[in-house]
Structure formats: C-alpha cells, structure tokens
DSSP file (Angstrom, degrees, kcal/mol; ACC not computed):
  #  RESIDUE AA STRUCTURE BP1 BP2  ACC     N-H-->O    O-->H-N    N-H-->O    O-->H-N    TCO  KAPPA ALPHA  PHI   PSI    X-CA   Y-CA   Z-CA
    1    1 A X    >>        0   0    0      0, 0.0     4,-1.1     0, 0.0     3,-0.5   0.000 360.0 360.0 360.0 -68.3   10.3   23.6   -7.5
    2    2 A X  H >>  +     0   0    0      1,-0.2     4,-2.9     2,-0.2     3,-0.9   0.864 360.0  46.2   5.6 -84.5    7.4   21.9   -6.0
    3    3 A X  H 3> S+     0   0    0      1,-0.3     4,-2.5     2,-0.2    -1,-0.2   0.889 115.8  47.1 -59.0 -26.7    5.0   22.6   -8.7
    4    4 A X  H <4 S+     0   0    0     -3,-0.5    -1,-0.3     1,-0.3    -2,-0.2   0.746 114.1  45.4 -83.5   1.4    7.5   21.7  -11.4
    5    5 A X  H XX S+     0   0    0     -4,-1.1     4,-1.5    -3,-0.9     3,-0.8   0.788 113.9  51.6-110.1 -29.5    8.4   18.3   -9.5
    6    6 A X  H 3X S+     0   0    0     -4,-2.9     4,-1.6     1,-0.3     3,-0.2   0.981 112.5  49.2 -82.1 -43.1    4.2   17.7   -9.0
    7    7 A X  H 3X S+     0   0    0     -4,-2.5     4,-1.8     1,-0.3    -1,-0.3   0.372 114.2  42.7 -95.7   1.8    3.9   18.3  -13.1
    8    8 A X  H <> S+     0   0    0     -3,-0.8     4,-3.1     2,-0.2    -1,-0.3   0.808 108.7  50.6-118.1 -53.6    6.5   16.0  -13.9
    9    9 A X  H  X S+     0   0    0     -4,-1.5     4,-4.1     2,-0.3     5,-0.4   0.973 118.8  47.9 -33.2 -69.8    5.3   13.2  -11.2
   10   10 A X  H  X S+     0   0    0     -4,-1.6     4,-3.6     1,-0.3    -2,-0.2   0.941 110.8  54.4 -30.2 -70.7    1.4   14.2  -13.6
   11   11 A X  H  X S+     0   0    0     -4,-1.8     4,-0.5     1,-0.2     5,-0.3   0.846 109.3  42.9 -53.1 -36.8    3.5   13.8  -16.7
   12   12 A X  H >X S+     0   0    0     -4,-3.1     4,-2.7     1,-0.3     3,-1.0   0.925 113.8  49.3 -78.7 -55.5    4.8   10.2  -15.8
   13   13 A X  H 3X S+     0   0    0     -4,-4.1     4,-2.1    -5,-0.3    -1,-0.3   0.900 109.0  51.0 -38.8 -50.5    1.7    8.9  -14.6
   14   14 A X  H 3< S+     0   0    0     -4,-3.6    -2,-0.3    -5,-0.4    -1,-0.2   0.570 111.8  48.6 -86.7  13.7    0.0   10.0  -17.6
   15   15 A X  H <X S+     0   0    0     -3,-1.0     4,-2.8    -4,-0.5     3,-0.5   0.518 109.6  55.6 -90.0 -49.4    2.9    8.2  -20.0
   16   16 A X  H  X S+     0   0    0     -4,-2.7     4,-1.0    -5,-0.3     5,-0.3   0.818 103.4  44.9 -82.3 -17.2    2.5    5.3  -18.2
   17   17 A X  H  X S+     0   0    0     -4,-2.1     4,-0.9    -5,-0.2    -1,-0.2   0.770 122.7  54.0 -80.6  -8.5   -1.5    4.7  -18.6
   18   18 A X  H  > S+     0   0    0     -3,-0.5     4,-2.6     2,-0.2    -2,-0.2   0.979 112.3  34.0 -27.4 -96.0    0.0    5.7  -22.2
   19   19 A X  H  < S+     0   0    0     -4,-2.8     4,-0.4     1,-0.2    -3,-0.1   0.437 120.6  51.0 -67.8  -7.9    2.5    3.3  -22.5
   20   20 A X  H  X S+     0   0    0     -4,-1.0     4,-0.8    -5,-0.1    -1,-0.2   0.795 116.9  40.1 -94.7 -39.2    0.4    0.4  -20.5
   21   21 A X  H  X S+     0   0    0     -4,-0.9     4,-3.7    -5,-0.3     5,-0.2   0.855  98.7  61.6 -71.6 -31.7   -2.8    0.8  -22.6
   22   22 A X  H  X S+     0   0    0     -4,-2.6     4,-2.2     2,-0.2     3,-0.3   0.970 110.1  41.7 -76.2 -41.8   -2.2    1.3  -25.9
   23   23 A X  H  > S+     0   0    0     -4,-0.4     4,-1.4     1,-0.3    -1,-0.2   0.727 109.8  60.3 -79.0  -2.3   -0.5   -2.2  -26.4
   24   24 A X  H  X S+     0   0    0     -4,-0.8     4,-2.3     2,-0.2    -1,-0.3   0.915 110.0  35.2 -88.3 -28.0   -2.8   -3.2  -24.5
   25   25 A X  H  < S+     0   0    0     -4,-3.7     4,-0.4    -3,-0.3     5,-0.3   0.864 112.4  60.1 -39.6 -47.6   -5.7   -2.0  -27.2
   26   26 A X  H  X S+     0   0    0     -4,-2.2     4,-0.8    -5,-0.2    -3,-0.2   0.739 103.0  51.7 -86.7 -33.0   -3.5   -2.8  -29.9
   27   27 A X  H  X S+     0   0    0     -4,-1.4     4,-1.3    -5,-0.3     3,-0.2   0.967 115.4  43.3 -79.8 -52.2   -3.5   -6.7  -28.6
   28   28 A X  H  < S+     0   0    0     -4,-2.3    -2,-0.2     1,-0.2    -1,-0.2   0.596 110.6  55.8 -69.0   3.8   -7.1   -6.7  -28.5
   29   29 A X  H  4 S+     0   0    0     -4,-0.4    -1,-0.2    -3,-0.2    -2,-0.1   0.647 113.0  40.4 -62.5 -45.9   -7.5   -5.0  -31.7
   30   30 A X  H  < S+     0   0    0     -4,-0.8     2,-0.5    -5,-0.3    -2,-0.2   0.608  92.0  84.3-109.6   6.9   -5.6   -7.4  -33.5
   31   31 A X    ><  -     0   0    0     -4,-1.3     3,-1.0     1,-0.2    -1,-0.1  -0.887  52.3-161.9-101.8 111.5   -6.5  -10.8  -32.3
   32   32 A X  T 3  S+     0   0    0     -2,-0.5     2,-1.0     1,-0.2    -1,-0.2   0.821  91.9  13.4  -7.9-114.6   -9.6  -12.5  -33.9
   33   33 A X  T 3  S+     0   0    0      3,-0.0    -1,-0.2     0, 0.0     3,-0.1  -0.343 103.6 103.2 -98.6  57.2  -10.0  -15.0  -31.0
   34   34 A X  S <  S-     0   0    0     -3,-1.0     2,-0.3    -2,-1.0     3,-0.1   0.190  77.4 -34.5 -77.8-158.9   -8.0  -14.0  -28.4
   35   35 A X        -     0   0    0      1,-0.2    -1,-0.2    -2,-0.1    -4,-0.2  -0.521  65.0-107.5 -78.7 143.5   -8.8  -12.3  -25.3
   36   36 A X     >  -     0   0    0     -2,-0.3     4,-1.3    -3,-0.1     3,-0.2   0.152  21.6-112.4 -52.6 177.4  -11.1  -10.2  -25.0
   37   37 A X  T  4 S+     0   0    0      1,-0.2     4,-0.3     2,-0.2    -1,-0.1   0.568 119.7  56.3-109.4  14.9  -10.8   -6.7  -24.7
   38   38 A X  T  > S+     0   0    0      3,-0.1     4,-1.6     2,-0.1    -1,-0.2   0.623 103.9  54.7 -40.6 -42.9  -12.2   -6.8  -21.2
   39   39 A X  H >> S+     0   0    0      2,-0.2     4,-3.4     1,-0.2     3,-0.7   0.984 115.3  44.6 -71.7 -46.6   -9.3   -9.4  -20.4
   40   40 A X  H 3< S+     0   0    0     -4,-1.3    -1,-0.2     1,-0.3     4,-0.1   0.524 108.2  48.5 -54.9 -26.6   -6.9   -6.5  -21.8
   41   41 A X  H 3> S+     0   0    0     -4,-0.3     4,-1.6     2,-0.2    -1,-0.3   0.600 112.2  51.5-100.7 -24.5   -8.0   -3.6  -20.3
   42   42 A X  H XX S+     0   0    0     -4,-1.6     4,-1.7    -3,-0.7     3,-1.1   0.967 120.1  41.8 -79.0 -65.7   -7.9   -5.8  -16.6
   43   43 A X  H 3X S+     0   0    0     -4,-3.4     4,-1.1     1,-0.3     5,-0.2   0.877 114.0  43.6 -37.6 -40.4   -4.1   -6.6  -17.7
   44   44 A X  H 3> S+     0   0    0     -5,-0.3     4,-2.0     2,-0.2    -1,-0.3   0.981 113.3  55.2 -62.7 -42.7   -3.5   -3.3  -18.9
   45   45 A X  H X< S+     0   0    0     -4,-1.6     3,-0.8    -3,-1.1     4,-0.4   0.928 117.1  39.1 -57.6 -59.8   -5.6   -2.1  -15.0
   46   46 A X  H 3X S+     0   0    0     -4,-1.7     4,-1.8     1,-0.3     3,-0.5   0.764 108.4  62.3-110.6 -23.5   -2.8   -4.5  -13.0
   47   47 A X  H 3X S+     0   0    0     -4,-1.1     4,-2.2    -5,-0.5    -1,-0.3   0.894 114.9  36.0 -36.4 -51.7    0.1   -3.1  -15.6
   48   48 A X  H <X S+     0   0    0     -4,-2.0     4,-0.5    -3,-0.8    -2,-0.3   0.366 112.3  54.0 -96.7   3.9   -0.9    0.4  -14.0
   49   49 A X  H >> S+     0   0    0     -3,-0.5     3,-1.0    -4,-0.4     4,-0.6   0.819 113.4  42.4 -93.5 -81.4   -1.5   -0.6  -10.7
   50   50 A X  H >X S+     0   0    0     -4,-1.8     3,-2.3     1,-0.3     4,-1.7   0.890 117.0  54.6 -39.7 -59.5    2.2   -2.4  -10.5
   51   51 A X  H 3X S+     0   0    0     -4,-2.2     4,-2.5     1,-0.3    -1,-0.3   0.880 107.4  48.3 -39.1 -52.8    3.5    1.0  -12.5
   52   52 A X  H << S+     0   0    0     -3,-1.0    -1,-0.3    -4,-0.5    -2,-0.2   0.588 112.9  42.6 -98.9  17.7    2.2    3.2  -10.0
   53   53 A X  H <X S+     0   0    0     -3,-2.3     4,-1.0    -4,-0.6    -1,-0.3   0.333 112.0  57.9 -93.4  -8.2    3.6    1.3   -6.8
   54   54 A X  H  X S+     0   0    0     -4,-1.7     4,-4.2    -5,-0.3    -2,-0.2   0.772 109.4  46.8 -89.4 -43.7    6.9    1.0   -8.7
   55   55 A X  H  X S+     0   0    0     -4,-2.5     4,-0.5    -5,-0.3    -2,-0.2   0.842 113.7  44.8 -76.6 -32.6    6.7    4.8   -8.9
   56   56 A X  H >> S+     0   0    0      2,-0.2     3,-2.3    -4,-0.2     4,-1.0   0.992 112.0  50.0 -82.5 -51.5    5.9    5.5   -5.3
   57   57 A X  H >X>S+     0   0    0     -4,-1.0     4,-4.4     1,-0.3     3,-0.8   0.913 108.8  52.7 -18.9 -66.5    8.3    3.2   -4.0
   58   58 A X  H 3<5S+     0   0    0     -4,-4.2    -1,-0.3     1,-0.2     4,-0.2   0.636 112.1  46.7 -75.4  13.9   11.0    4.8   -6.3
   59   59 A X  H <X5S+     0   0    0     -3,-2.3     4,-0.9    -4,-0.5    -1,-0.2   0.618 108.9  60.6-102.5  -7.9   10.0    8.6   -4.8
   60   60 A X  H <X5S+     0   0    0     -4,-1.0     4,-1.4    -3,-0.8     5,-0.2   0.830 104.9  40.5 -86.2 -44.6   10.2    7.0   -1.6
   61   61 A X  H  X5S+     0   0    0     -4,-4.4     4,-3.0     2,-0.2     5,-0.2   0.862 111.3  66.9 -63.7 -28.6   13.6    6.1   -1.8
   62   62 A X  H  ><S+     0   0    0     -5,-0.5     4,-3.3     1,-0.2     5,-0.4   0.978 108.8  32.9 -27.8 -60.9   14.4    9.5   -3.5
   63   63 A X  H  X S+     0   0    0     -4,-0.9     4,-0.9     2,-0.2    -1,-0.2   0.823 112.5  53.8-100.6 -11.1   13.7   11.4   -1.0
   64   64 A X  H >X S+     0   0    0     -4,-1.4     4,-2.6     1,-0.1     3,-1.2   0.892 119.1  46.3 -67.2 -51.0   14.8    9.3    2.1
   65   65 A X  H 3X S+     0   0    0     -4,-3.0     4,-0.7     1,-0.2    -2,-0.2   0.784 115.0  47.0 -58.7 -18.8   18.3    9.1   -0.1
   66   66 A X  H 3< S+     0   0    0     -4,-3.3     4,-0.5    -5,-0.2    -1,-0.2   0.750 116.0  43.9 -64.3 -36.2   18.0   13.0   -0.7
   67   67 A X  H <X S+     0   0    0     -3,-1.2     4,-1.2    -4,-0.9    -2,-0.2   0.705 106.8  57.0 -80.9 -19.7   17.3   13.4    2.9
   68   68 A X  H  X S+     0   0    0     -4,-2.6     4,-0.7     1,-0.2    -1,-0.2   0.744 115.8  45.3 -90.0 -27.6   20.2   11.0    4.1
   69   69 A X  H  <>S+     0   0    0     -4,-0.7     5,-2.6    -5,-0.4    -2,-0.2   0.567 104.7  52.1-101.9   7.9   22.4   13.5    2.0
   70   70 A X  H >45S+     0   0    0     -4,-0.5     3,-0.6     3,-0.1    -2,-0.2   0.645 110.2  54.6 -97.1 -29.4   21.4   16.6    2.9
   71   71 A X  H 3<5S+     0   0    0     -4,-1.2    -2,-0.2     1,-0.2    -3,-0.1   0.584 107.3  47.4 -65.2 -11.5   21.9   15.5    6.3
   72   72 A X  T 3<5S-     0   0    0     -4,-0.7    -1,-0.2     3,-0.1     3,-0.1  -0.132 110.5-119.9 -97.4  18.0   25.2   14.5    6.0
   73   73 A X  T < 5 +     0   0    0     -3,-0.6     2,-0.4     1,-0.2    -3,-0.1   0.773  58.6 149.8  42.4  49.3   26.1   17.3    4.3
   74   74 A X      < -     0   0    0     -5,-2.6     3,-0.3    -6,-0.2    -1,-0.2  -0.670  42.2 -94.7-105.0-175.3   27.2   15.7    1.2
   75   75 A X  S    S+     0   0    0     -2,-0.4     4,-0.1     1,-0.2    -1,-0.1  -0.197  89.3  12.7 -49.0 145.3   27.1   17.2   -2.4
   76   76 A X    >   +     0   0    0      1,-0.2     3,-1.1     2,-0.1     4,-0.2   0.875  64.1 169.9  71.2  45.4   24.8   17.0   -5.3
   77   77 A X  T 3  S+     0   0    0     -3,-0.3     3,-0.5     1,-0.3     4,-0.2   0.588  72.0  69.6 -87.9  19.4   21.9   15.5   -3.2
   78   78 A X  T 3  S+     0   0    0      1,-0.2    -1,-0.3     2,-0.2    -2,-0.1  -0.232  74.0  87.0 -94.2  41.0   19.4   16.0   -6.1
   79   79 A X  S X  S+     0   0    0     -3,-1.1     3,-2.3    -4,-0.1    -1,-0.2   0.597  74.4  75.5 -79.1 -31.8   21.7   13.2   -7.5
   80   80 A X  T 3  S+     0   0    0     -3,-0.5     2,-0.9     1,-0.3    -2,-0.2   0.876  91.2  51.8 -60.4 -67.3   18.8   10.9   -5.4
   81   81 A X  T 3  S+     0   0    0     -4,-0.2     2,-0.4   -19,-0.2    -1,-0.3   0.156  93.8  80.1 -50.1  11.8   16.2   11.5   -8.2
   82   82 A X  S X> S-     0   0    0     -3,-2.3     3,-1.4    -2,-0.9     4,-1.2  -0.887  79.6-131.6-132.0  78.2   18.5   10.3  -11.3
   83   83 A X  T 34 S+     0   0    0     -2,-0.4     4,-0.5     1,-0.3     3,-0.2   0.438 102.2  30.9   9.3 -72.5   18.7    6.3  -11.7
   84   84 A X  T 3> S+     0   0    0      1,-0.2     4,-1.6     2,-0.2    -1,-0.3   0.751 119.3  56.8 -88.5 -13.0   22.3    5.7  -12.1
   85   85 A X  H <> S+     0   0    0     -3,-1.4     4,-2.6     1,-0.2    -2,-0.2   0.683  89.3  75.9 -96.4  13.3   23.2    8.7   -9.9
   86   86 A X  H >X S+     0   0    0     -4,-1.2     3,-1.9    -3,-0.2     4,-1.3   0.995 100.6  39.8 -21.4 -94.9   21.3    7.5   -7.2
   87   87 A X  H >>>S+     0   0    0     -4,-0.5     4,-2.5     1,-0.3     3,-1.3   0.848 107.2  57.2 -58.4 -59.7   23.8    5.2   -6.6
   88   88 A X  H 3X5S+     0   0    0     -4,-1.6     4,-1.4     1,-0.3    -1,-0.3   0.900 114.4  51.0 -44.8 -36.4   27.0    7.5   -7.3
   89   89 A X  H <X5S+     0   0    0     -4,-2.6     4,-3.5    -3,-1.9    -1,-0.3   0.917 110.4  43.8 -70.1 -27.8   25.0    9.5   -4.4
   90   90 A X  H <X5S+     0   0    0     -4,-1.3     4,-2.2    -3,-1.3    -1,-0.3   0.863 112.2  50.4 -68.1 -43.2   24.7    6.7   -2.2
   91   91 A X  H  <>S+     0   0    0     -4,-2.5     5,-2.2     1,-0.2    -1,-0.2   0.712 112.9  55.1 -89.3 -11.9   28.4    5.4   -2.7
   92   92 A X  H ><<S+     0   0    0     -4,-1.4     3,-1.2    -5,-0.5    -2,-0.3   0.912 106.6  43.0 -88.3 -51.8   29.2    9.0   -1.9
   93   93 A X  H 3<5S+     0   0    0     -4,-3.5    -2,-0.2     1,-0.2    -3,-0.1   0.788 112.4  56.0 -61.6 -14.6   27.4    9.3    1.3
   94   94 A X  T 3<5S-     0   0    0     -4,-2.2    -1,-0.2    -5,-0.1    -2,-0.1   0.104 113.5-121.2 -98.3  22.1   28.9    5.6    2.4
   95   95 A X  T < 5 +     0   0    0     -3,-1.2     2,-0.3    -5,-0.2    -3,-0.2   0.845  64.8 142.3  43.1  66.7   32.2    7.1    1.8
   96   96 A X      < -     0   0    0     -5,-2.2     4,-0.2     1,-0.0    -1,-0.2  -0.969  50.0 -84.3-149.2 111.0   33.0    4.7   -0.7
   97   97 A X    >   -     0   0    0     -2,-0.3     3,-0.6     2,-0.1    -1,-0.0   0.074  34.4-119.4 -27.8 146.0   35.0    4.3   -4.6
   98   98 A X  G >  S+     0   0    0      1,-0.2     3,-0.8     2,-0.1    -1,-0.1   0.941 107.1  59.9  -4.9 -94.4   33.5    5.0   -7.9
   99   99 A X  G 3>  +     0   0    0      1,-0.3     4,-0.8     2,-0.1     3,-0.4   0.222  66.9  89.6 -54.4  13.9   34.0    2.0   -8.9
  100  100 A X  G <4 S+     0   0    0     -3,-0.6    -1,-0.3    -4,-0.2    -2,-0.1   0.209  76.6  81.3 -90.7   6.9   32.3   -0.1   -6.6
  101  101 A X  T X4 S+     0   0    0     -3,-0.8     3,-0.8     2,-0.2    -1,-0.2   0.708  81.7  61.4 -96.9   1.7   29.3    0.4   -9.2
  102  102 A X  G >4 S+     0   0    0     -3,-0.4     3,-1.6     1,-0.3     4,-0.2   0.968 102.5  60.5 -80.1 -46.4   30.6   -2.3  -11.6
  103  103 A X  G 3< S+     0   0    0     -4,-0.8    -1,-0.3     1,-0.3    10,-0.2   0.476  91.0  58.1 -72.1  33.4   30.1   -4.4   -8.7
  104  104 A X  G <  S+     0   0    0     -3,-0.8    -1,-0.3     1,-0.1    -2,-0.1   0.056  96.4  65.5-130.4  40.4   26.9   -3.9   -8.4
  105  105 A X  S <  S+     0   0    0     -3,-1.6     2,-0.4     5,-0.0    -2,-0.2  -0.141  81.0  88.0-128.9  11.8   26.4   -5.3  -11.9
  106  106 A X  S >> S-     0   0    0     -4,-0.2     4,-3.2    -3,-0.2     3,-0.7  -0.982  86.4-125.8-113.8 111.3   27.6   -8.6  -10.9
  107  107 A X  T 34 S+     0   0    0     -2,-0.4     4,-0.4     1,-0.3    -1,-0.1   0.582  95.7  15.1 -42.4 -41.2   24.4  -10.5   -9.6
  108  108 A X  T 34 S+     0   0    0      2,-0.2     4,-0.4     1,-0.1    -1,-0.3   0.163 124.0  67.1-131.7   4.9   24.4  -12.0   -6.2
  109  109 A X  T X> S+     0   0    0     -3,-0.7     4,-1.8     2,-0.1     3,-0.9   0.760  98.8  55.2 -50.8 -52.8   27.9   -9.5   -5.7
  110  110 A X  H 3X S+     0   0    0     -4,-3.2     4,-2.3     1,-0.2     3,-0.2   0.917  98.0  58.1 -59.3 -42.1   25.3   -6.6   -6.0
  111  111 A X  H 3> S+     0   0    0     -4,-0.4     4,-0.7     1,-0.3    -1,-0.2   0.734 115.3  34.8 -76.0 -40.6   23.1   -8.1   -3.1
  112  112 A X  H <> S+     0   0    0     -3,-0.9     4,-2.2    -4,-0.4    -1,-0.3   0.722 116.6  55.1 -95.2 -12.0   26.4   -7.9   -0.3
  113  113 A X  H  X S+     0   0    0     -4,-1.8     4,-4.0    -3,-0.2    -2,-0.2   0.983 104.2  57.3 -62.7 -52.4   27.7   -4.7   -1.9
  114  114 A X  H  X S+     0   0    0     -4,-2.3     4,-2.7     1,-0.2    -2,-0.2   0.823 112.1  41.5 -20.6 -58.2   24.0   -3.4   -1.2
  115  115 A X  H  X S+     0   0    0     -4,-0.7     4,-3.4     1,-0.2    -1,-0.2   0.887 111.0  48.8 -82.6 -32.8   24.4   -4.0    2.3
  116  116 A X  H  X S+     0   0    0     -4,-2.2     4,-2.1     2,-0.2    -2,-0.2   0.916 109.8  53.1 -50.0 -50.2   27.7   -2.9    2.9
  117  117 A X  H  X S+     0   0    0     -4,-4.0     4,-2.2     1,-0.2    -2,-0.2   0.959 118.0  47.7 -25.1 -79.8   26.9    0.6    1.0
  118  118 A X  H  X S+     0   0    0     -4,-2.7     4,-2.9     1,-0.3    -1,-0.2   0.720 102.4  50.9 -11.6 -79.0   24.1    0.5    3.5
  119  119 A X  H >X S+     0   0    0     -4,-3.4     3,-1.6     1,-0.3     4,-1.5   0.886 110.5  54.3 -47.2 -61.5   25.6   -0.3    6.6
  120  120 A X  H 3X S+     0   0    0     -4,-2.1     4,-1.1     1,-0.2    -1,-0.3   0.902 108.8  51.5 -32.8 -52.8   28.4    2.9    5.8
  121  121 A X  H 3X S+     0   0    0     -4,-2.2     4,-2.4     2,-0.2    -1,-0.2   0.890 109.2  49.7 -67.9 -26.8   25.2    5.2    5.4
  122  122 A X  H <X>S+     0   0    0     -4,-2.9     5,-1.8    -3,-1.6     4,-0.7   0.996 116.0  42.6 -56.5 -51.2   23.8    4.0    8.9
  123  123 A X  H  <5S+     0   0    0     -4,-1.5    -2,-0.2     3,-0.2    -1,-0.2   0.437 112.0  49.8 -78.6   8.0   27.0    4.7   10.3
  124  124 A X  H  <5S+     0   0    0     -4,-1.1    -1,-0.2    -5,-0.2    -2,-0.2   0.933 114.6  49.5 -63.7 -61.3   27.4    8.2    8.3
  125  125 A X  H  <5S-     0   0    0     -4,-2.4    -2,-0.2     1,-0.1    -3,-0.1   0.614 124.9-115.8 -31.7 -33.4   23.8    8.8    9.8
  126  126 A X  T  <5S+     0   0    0     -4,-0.7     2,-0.3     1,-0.4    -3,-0.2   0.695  74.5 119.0  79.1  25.3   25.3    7.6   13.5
  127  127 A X  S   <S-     0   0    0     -5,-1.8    -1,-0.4     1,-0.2    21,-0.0  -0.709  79.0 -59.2-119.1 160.9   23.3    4.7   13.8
  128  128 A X    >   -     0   0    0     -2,-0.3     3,-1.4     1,-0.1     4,-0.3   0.004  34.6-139.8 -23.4 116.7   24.0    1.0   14.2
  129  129 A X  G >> S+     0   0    0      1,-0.2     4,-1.2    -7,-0.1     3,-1.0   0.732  98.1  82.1 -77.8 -18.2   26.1   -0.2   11.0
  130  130 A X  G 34 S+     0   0    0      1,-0.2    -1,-0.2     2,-0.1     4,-0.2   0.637  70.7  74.8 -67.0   3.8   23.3   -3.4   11.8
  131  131 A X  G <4 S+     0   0    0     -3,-1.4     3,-0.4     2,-0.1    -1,-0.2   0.729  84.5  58.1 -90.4 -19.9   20.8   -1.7   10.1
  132  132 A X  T X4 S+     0   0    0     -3,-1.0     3,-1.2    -4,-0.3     4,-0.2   0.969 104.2  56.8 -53.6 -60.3   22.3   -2.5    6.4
  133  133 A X  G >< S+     0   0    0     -4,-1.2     3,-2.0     1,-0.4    -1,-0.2   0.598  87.3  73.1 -56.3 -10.9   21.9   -5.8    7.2
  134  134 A X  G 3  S+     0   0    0     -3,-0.4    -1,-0.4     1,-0.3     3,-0.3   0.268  76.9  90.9 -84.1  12.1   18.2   -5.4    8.0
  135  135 A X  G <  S+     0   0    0     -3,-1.2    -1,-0.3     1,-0.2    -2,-0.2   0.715  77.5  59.7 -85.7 -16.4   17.7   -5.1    4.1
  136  136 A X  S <  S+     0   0    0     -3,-2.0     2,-1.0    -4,-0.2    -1,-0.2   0.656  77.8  81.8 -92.6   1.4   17.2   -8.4    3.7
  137  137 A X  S >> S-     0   0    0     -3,-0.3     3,-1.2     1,-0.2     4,-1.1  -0.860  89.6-119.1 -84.2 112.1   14.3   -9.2    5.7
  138  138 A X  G >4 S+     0   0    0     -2,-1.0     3,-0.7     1,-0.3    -1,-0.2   0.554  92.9  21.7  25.8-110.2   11.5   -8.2    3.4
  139  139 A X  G >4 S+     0   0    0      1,-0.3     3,-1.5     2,-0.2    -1,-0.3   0.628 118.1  57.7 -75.6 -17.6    9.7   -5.9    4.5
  140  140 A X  G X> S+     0   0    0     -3,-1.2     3,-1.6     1,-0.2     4,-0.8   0.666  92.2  73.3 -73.4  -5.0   11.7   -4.4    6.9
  141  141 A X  G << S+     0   0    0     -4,-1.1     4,-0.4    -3,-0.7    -1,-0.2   0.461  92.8  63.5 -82.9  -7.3   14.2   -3.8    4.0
  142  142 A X  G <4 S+     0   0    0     -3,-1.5    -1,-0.3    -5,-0.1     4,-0.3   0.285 104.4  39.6-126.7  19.2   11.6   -1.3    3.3
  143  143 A X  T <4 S+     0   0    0     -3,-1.6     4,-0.4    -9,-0.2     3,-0.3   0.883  85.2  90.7 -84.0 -39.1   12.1    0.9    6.7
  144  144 A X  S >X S+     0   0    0     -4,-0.8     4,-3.5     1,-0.2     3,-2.1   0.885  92.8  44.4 -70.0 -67.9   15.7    0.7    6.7
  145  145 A X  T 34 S+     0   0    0     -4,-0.4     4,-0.3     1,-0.3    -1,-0.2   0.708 112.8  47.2 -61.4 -26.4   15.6    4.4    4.4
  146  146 A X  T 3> S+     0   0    0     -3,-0.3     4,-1.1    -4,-0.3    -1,-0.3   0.640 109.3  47.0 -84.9  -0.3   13.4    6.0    6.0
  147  147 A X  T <4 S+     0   0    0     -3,-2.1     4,-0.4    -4,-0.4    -2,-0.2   0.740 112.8  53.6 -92.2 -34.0   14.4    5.6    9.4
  148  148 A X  T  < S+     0   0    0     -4,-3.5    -2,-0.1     1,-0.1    -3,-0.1   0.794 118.3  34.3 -64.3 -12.8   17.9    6.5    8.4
  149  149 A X  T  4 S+     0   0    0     -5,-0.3    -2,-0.2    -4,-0.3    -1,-0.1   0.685 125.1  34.6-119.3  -6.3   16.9    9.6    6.8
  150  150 A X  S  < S+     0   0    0     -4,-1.1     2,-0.4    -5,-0.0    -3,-0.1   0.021  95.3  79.0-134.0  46.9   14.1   10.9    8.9
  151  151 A X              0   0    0     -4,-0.4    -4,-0.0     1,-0.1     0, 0.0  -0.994 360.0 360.0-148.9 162.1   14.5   10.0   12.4
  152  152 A X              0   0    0     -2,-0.4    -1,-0.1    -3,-0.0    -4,-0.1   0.414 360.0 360.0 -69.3 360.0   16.9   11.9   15.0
C-alpha cells in the first residue's frame, strides 16, 4: 500500500513539472519579443514550487481526515484521499446530511458551513467544539486537523 501510494505521490509530481513546464516552453518558443526563456522557466520554477506545497498541504489534510475517521470509527476512511469524497467523509464524521454539500457551493455559506462541519468533528474527536472556529485565524486554521486527529 505504501509503495503504491509513494509511486503515485512520484507520478503526480512528475505530471505536474509536466504540465507546469511545457506551456511554459511553448510561451517562450513562440514569442519573438517576449520574455525570455529564463523569465519562463523562473515562472514555470514558482508554478512548481506553489504545485508542490498545494500537494503537501492536500496530503496533510488526507491523512489528519483519514486519521480523524479511523478514530471515530467511521466508514470508508480512504474516502479522505478523493476530492469530493473528502467532504462526504468529513460530513460523515460530523454526523451531518448529504446534502449539506450544495451548501458548500454557495460562497461565503461555504465558509460558516466549514466551521460548523468542523466544530461536530472536534466534538466527535471529544474536544472543545471551539476548535472549528479556530479555522479562521490563518495559520492556526492549519493546526486545527492535526491536532484533532493526532493528539490524545
């Protein structure tokens, strides 16, 4: 499981210096007096930078939300790794409707839905239901899942 989960992590990375370089070749190919292809290849460089903190971030909530549902003994907690079912897992550990994911396709609705979800999964966890709310301070917003899913 491991190895196939490291080779896939390998594959994604190497799809995204893929998919961040080539257009970025292909724009310095194909302008005359554009940017240079120094300029392209530093844009393409901060393209892949962003890409691969966007990818650690989303394996870091993976697996605190995998870990918050294996501890709460709900179902289908390799849901965590799957975009939309992320969320179905999430609205399943807050003990929560289906249908609560159309709101969270409503803009500044998603943002208190977010917290609410939250707050239920602290208090599935047995912790403070104040800890959803702590998703909106920045950077602490970026504790709140691992400390629900890997502390006692």
């Amino acid at each position: 499981m491991k190895a196939r989960a490291s080779m896939l992590v390998l594959l994604g990375l190497v799809l995204a210096l893929i998919a961040v370089l080539m257009p970025a070749v292909a724009f310095a190919q194909s302008q005359e007096e554009g940017p240079s292809g120094a300029q392209a290849a530093l844009a393409g460089g901060m393209l892949l930078v962003i890409a691969v903190i966007g990818l650690a971030f989303y394996v870091y909530l993976s697996l605190a939300l995998m870990t918050i549902a294996n501890k709460t003994h709900t179902e289908n907690a390799w849901l965590a790794w799957i975009p939309i079912g992320n969320l179905l897992l999430l609205l399943n550990v807050a003990k929560k409707p289906i249908w609560w994911i159309l709101l969270f396709l409503i803009p500044l609705v998603s943002i208190v839905m977010a917290i609410i979800v939250w707050m239920a999964v602290a208090e599935a966890r047995g912790k403070p239901n104040w800890w959803g709310i702590l998703l909106i301070i920045p950077l602490v917003g970026l504790i709140v899942p691992g400390y629900l899913a890997w502390s006692d």
